[in-house]
VEXDREN-2710 file (C-alpha; in Angstrom, 1 decimal):
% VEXDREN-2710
k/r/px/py/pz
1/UNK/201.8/169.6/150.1
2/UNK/203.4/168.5/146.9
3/UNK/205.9/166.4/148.1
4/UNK/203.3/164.5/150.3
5/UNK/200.7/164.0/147.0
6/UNK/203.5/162.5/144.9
7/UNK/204.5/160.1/147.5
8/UNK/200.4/158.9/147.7
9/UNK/200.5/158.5/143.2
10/UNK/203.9/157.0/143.8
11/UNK/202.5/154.6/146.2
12/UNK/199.8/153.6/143.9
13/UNK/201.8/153.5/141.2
14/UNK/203.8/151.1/142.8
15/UNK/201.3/148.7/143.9
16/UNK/199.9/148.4/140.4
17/UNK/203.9/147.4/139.3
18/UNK/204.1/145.0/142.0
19/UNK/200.8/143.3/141.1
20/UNK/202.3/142.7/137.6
21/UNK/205.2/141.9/138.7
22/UNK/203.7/138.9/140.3
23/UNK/201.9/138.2/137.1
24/UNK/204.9/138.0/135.2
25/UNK/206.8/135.8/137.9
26/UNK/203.3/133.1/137.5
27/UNK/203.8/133.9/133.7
28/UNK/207.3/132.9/133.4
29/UNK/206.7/129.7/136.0
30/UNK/204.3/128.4/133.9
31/UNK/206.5/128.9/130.9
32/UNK/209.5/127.4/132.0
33/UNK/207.8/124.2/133.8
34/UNK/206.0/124.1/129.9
35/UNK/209.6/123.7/128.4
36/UNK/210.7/121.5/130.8
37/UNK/207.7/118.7/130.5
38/UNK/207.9/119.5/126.8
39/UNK/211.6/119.1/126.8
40/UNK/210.9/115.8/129.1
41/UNK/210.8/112.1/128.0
42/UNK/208.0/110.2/127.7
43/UNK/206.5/107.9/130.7
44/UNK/207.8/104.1/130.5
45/UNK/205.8/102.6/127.4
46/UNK/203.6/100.7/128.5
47/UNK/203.4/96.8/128.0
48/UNK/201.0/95.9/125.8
49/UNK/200.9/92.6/125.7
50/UNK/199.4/92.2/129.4
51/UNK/195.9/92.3/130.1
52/UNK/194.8/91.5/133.8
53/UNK/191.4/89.7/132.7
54/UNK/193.9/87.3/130.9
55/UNK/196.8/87.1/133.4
56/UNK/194.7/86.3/135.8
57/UNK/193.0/83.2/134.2
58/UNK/196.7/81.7/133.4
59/UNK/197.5/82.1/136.9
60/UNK/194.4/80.3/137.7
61/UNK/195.1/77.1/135.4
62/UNK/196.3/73.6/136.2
63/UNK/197.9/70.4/135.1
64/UNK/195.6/67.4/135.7
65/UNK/197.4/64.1/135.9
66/UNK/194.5/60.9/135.9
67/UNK/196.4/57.7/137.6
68/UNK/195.0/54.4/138.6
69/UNK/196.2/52.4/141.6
70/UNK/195.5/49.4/140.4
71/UNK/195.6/46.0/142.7
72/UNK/196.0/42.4/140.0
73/UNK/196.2/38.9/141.5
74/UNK/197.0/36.1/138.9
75/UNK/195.9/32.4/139.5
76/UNK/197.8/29.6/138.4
77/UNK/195.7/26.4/139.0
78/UNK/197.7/24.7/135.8
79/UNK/199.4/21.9/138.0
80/UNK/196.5/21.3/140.5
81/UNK/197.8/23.8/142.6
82/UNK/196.6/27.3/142.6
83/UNK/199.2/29.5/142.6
84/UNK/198.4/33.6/143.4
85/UNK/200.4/36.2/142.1
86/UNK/199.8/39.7/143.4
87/UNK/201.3/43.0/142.5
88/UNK/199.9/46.8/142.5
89/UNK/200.4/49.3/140.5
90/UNK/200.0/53.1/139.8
91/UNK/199.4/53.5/136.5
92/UNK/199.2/57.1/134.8
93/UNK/196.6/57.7/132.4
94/UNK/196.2/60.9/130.9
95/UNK/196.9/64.6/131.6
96/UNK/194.5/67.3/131.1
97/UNK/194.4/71.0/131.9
98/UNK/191.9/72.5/134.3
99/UNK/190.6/75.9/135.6
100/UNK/190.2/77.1/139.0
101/UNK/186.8/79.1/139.3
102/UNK/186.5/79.0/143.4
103/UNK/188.8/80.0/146.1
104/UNK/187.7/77.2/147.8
105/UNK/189.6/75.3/145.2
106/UNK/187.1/73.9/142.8
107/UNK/188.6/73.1/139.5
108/UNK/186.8/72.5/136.1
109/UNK/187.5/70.1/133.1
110/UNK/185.8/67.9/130.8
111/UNK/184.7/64.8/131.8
112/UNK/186.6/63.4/128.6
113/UNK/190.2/64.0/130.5
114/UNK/189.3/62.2/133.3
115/UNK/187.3/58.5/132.3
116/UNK/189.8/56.0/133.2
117/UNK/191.1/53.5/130.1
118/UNK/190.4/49.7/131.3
119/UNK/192.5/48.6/128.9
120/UNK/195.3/50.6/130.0
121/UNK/195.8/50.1/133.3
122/UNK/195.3/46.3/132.9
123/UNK/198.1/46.2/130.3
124/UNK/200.0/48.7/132.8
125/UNK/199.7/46.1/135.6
126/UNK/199.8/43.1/133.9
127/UNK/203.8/43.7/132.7
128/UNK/204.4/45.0/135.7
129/UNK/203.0/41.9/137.7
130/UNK/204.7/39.7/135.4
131/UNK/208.0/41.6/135.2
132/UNK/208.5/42.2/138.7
133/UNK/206.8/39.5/141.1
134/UNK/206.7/36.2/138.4
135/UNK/210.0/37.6/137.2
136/UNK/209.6/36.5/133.3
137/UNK/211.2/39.2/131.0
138/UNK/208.9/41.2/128.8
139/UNK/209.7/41.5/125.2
140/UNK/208.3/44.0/122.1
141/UNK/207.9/46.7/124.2
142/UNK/211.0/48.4/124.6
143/UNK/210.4/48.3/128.0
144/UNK/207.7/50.5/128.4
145/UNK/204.9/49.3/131.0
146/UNK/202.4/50.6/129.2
147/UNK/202.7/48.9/125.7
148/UNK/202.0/45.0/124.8
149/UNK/204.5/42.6/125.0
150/UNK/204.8/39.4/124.9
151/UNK/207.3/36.9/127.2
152/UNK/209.7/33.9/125.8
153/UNK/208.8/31.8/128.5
154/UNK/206.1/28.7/127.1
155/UNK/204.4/28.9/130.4
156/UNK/204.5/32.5/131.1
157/UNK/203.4/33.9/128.0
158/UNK/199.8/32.4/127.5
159/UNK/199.1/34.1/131.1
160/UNK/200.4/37.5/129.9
161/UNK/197.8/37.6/126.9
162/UNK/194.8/36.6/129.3
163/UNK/195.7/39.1/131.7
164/UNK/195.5/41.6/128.7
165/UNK/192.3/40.5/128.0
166/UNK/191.3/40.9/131.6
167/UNK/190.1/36.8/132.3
168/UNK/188.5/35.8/135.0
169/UNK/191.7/34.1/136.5
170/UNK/193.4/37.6/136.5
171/UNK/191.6/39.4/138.9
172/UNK/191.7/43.7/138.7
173/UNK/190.5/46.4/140.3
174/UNK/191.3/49.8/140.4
175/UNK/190.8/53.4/142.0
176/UNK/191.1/56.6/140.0
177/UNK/193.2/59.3/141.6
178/UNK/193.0/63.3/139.6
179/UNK/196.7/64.9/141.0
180/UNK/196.5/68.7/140.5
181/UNK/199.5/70.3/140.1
182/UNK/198.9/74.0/140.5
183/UNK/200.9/77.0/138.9
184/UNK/203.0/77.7/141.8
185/UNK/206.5/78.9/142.2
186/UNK/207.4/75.4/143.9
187/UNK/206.5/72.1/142.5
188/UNK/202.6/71.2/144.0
189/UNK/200.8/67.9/144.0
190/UNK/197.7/68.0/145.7
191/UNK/194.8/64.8/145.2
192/UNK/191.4/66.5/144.5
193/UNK/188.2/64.6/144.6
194/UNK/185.2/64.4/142.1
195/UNK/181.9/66.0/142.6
196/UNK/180.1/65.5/140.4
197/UNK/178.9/62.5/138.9
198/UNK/179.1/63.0/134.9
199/UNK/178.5/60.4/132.2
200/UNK/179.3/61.8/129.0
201/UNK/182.7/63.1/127.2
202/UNK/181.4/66.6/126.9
203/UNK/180.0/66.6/130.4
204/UNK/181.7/69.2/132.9
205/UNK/183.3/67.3/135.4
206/UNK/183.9/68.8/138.6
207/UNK/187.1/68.7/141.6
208/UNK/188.3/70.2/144.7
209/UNK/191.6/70.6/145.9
210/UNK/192.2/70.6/149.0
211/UNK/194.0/73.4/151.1
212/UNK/191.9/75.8/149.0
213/UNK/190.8/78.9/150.6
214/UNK/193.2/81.4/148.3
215/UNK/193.3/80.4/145.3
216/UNK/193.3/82.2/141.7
217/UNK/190.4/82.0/140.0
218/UNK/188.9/82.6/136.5
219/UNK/185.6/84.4/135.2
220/UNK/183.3/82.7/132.9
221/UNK/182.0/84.9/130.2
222/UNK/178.3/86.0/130.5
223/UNK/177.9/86.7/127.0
224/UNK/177.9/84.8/123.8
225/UNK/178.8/85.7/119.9
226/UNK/179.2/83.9/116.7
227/UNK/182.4/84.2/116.2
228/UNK/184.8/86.0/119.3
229/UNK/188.9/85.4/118.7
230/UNK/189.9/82.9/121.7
231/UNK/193.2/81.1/123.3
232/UNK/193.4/77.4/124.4
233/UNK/195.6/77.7/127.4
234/UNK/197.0/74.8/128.8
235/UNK/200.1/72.8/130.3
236/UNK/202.2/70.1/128.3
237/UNK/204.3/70.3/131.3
238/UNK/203.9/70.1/134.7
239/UNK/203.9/74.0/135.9
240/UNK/206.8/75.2/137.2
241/UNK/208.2/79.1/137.7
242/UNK/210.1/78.2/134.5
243/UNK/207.4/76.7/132.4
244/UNK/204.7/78.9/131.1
245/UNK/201.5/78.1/129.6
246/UNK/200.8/77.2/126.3
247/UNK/198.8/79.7/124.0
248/UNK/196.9/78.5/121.1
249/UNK/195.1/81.1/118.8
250/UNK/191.7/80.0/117.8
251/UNK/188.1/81.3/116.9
252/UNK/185.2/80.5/119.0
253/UNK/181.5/80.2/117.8
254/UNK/179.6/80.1/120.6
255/UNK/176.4/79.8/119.2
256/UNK/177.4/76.7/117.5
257/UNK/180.1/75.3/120.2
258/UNK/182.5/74.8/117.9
259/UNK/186.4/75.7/117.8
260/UNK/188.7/76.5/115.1
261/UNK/192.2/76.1/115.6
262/UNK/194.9/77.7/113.4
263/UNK/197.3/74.5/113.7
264/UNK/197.0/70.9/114.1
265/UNK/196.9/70.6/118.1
266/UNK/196.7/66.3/118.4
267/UNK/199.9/66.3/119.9
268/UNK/199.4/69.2/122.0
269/UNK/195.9/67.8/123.4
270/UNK/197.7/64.7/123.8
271/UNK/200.2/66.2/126.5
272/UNK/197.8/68.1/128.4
273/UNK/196.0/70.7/127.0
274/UNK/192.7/68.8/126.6
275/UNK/189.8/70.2/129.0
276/UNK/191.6/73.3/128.9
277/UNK/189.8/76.8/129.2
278/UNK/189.0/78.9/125.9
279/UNK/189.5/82.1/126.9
280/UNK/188.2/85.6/125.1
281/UNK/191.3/87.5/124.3
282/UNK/190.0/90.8/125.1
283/UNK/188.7/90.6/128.3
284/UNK/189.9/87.0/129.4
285/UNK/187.0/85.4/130.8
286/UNK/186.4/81.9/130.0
287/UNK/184.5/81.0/127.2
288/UNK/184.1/77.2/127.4
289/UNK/186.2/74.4/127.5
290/UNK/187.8/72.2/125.1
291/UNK/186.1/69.2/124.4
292/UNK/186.3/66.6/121.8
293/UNK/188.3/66.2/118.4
294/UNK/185.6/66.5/115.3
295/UNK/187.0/64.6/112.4
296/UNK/187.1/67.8/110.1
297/UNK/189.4/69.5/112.6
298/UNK/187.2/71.2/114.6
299/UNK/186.6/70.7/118.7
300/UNK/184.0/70.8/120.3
301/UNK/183.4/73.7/123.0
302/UNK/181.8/73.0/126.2
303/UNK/180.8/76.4/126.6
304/UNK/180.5/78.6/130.0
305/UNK/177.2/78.1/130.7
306/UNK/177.5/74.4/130.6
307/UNK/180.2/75.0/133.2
308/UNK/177.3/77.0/135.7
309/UNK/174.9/74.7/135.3
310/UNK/176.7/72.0/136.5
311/UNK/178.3/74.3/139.3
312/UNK/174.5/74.7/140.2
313/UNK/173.8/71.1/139.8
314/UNK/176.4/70.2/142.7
315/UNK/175.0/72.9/144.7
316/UNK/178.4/74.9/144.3
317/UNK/178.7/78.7/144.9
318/UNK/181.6/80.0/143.3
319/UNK/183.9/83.2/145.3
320/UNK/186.5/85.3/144.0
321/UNK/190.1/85.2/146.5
322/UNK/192.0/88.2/147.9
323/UNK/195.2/87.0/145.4
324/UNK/192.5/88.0/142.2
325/UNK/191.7/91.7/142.8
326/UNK/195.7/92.3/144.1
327/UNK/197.0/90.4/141.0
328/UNK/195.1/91.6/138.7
329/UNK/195.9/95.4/140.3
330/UNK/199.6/95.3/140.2
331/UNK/198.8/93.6/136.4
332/UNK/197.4/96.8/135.5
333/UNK/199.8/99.0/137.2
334/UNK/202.7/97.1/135.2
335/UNK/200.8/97.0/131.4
336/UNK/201.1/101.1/132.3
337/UNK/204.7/101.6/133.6
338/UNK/204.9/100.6/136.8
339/UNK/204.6/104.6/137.8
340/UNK/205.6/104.7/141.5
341/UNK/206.2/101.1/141.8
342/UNK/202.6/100.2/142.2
343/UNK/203.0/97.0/140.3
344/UNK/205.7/95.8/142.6
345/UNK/204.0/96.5/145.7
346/UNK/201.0/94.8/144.6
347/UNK/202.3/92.0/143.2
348/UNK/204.4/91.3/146.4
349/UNK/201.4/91.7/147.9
350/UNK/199.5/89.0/146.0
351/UNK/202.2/86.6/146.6
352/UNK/201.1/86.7/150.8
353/UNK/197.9/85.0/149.4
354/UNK/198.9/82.2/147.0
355/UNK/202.7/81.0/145.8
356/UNK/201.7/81.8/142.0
357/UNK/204.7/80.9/139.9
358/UNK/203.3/83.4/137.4
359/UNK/202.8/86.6/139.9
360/UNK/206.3/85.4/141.0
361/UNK/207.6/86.1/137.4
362/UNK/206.1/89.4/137.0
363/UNK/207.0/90.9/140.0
364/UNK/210.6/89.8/138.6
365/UNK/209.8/91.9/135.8
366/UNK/208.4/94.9/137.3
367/UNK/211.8/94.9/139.4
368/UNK/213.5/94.5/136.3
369/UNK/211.8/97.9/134.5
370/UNK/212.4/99.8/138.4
371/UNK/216.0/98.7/137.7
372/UNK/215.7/100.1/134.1
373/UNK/214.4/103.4/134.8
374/UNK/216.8/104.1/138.0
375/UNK/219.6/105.7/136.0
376/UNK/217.5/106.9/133.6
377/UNK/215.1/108.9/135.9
378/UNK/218.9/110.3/137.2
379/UNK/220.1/111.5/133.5
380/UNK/216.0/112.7/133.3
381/UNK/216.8/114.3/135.8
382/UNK/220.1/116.6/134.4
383/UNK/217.9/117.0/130.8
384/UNK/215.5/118.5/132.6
385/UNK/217.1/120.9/134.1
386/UNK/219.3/121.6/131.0
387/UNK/215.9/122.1/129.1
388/UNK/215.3/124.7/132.0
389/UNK/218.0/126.4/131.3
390/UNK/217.9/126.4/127.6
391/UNK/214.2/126.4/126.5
392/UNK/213.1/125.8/123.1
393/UNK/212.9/128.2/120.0
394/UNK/208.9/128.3/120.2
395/UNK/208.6/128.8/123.8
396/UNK/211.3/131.4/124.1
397/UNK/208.7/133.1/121.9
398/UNK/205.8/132.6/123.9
399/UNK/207.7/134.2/126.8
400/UNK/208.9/136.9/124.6
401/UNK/205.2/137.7/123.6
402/UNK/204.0/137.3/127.8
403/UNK/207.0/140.1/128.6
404/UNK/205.9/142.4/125.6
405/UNK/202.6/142.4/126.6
406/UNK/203.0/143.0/130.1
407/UNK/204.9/146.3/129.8
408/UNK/202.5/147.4/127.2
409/UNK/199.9/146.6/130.0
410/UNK/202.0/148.2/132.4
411/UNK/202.5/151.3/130.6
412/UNK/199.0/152.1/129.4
413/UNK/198.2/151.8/133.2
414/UNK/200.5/154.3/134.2
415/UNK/199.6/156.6/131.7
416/UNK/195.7/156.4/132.0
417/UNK/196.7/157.0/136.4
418/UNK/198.8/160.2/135.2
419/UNK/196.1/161.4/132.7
420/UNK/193.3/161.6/135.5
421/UNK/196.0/163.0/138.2
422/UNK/197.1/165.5/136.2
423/UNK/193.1/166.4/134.7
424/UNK/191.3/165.8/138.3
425/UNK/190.2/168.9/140.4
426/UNK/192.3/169.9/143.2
427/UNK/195.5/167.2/141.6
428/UNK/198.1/169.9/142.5
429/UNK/196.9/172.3/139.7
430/UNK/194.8/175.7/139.8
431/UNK/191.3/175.0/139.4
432/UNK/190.1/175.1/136.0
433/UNK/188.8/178.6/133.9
434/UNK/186.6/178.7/131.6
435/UNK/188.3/179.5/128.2
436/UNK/188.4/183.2/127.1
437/UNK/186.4/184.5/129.6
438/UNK/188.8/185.1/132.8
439/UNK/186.0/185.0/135.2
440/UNK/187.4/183.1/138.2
441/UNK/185.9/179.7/139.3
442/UNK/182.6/179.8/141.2
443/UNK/182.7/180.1/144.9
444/UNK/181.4/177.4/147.2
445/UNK/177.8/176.9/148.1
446/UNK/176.8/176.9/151.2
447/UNK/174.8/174.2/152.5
448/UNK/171.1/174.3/153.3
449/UNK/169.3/173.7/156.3
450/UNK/169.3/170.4/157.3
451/UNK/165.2/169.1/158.2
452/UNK/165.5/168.6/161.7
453/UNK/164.6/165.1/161.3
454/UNK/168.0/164.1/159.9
455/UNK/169.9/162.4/162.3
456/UNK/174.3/162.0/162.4
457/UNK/173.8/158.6/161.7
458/UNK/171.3/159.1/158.4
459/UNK/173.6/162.4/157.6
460/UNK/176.6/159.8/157.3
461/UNK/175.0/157.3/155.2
462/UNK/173.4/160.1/152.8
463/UNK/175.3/159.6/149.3
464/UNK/177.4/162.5/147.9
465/UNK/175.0/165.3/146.2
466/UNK/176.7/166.8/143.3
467/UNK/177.1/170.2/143.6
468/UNK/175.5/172.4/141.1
469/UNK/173.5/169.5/139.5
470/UNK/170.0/169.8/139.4
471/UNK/167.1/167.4/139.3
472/UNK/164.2/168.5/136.9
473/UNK/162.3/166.6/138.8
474/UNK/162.4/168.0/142.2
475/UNK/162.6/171.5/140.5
476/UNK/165.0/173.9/140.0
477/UNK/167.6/174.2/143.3
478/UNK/166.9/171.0/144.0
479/UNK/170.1/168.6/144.1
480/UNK/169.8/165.0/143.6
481/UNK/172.2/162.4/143.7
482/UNK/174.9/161.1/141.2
483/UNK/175.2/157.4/142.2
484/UNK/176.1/155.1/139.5
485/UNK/174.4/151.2/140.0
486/UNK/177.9/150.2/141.7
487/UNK/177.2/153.1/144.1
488/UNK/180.0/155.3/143.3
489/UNK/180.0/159.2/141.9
490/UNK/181.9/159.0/139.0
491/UNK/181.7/162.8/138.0
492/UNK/183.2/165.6/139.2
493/UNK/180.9/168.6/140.9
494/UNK/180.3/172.2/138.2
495/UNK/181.9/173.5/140.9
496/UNK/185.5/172.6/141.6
497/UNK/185.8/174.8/144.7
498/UNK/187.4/173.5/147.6
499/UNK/185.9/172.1/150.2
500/UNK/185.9/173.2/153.4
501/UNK/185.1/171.7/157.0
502/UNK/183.7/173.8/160.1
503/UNK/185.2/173.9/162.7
504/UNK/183.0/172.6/165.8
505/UNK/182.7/175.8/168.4
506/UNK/184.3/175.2/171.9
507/UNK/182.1/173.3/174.5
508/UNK/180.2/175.8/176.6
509/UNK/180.4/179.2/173.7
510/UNK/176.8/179.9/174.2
511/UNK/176.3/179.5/170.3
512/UNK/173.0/178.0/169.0
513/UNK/173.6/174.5/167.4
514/UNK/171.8/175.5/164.0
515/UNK/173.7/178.8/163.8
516/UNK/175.9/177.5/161.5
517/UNK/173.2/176.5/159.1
518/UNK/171.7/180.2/158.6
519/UNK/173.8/182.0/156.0
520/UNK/176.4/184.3/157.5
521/UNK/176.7/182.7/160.7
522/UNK/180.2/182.7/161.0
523/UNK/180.9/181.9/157.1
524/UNK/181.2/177.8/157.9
525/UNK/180.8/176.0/154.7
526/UNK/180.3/172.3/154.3
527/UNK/181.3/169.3/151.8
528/UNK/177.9/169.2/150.3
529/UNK/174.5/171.0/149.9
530/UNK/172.8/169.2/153.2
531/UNK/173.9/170.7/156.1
532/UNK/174.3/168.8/159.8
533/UNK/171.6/169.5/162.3
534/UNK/174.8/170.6/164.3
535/UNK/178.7/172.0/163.6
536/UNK/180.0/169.2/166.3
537/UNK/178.0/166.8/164.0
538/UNK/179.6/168.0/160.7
539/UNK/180.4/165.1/158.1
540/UNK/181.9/165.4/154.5
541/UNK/182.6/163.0/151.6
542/UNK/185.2/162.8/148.8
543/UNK/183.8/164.2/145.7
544/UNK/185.7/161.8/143.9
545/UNK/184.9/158.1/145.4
546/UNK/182.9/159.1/148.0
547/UNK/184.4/158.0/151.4
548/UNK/183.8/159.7/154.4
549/UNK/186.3/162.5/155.2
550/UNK/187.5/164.0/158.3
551/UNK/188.8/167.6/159.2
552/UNK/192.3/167.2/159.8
553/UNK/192.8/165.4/156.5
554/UNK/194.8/167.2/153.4
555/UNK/194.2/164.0/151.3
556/UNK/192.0/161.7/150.5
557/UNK/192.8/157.9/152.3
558/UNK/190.8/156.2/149.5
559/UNK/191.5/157.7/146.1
560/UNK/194.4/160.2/147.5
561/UNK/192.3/163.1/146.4
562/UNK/193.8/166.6/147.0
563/UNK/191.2/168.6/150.1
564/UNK/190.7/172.0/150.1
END
């Protein structure tokens, strides 16, 4: 009997070990994986200097280049003879910078960039005419098309000036063409067309590019402040994967449409960054365009919603591309580390949509930081486990603390399970006596008679009565339950006395099923004070947690409980 009542304490002893055991192995886990992320490098820094809203209006920019093909005839009637001279030319203008704001390939500028210079292209075709079908040299021009000049020949020259001059007897015409070159990998030249029909420098002129369908495309802002820091982008160059755009710091007041540059930009304008996009340098969206030069320094801005009125003038609906939302995704994903190589994948991605030079150049980049952090994710790798190995001074601590407290948990556990084994009724131990007295412990009552109206089924769900404890309100002999609000009977009976099961007669003994109800009959005594309508119906119940017992048991199954 001993041996099998230490095995049942060991047993739960056991599982009470085991279950901290497993606390301590999620314990130490946590405090190792700690060290090691502590002990860890930081994620790849992330660039700082990229913001998608702005990436993605430089990949939507473009170099404007205004040309004239110009058609002069000269007429030589001097010797009674008319005499016609005819050449053509293409003359180049001006260059201006643009912004794509449609997939469709609508571009935006100022009308300012594109007016064609009569002047210019008659002095343009007049030395070429004269240089190259009349065959007089040219002279004070270092040979530039473009500038006056003036010819040695006494016959010759006199014509020159009054083709200048644009006289009746040197007949011009001309035809503006606007060649877009786009910021693609590969050189592009693509003749857009005019929709638009402005009149005015400041007016928003309006072209289309053809082949569009995927371009990158810009926002325009929707708001407006007095003063909001801004960039002038624009190309002195044509674009090429090489040549980026130019950035010029400036301050913006929209109310007032007025730019302030930091530095002189005549030269700059000059080359092509006139009609270029001012773009906010927080969120990049388009704030206007440049217009003109103000003689205290100052531009003019043509500001965005100049630019969607005269979008809704021509009846144009602008649309984002699929190349904008990819871009500006793997743009993202590379300002915050390329984690996972999101930023290449993306960019690469963006590329199937539009050849842009400049999603070209980052995906270059984000290759270039993969390429970086290969070998160091490997020697990451080898510190990390070396921090596993070795963890830091406070955390060796924190795990020393965890242990501590777990035995001390561990122990008071143990102890507090010994205390009640060795205090409990029936734990191994004689049955306590009352001090001084030497009376033995009580006998067992016997159970009552059970109302015939009590059923096996009501018998089994009746709680445990304490033995020997009263209920003043039924009266005295009356026993009433002990159940706590969980449901459980928590103490022990007055009475530690053994309990003891009948044993039901054999089948066919002739004796009444109530006999062993009536005191005497056959000395049966029962778990509790309710006795079954029958002995073949007898149930009992744990004293200690209550469960249901049955006759051949020694022990408890739910608390272990020493019986009889």
């Amino acid at each position: 009997m001993g041996t099998v009542n230490f095995n049942r304490t060991t047993v739960v002893r056991l599982g009470i070990v085991h279950s901290l055991v497993s606390l301590l192995k999620v314990l130490l886990a946590f405090v190792v994986a700690a060290g090691v992320t502590g002990a860890s490098s930081p994620a790849p820094s992330p660039t700082a200097t990229l913001q998608s809203g702005m990436e993605g209006s430089k990949a939507a920019l473009v170099r404007i280049e205004l040309v004239a093909v110009a058609e002069i005839a000269h007429i030589d009637a001097s010797t009674g003879v008319a005499m016609i001279s005819q050449g053509r030319s293409v003359v180049p203008l001006k260059s201006a910078t643009g912004i794509l704001l449609s997939a469709d390939g609508v571009v935006a500028t100022t009308w300012e960039s594109l007016t064609v210079d009569e002047d210019a292209v008659a002095v343009y075709s007049a030395n070429e005419l004269f240089a190259n079908v009349i065959h007089v040299p040219i002279v004070g021009n270092n040979g530039n098309p473009a500038i006056r000049g003036s010819t040695p020949d006494p016959h010759w020259g006199p014509h020159l000036q009054h083709c200048y001059k644009k006289v009746s007897h040197c007949i011009l015409f001309r035809v503006p063409q606007y060649h877009v070159h786009t910021y693609t990998s590969k050189p592009g030249d693509v003749i857009a067309e005019l929709l638009n029909k402005p009149s005015k420098p400041d007016d928003v002129a309006l072209i289309r590019i053809s082949g569009g369908g995927a371009a990158p495309t810009a926002a325009l802002a929707t708001t407006a402040a007095a003063n909001i820091g801004g960039v002038l982008l624009g190309f002195t160059k044509r674009p090429l994967a090489a040549v980026s755009p130019a950035e010029f710091p400036a301050t913006v007041d929209t109310a007032g449409n007025r730019i302030r540059f930091a530095t002189d930009l005549a030269g700059s304008l000059r080359d092509g960054v006139a009609g270029g996009p001012v773009v906010d340098r927080a969120t990049g969206q388009v704030l206007g365009l440049a217009g003109s030069r103000q003689p205290d320094g100052k531009a003019t801005l043509v500001p965005a919603a100049a630019i969607k009125a005269a979008l809704a003038k021509a009846g144009i609906q602008v649309s984002p591309s699929r190349f904008d939302a990819v871009f500006r995704r793997g743009i993202d994903h590379l300002a915050a580390g390329n984690q996972g190589g999101s930023a290449e994948s993306a960019l690469q991605e963006s590329l199937t949509y539009f050849d842009s030079a400049l999603a070209r150049n980052r995906l270059a980049e984000a290759r270039a930081q993969g390429a970086t952090r290969a070998p160091a994710s490997q020697a990451q790798t080898a510190e990390d486990a070396a921090s596993a190995a070795s963890l830091p001074g406070p955390l060796l601590a924190v795990l020393a603390g965890a242990v501590i407290l777990a035995v001390i948990g561990v122990s008071v556990v143990l102890m507090r399970r010994r205390a009640a084994f060795a205090t409990a009724p029936g734990a191994g131990g004689s049955p306590p006596v009352a001090s001084g007295s030497g009376a033995p412990a009580p006998k067992p009552l016997r159970a009552g008679p059970l109302a015939p109206s009590h059923s096996r089924a009501s018998v089994e769900r009746t709680e445990l009565t304490k033995v020997g404890d009263t209920d003043e309100r039924a009266g005295p002999g009356k026993y009433h339950s002990g159940r706590t609000d969980a449901g459980e009977h928590f103490r022990p009976p007055q009475s530690p006395a053994a309990m003891h099961f009948a044993t039901p007669p054999a089948s066919g003994s002739g004796h009444n099923a109530n006999d062993g109800a009536r005191p005497g009959a056959g000395g049966t005594r029962y778990a509790g004070p309710l006795a079954p309508r029958a002995v073949s119906e007898v149930s009992a119940f744990c004293f200690r947690c209550g469960r249901q017992l049955q006759p051949e048991w020694q022990f408890c199954v739910g608390c272990g409980q020493r019986i009889g």
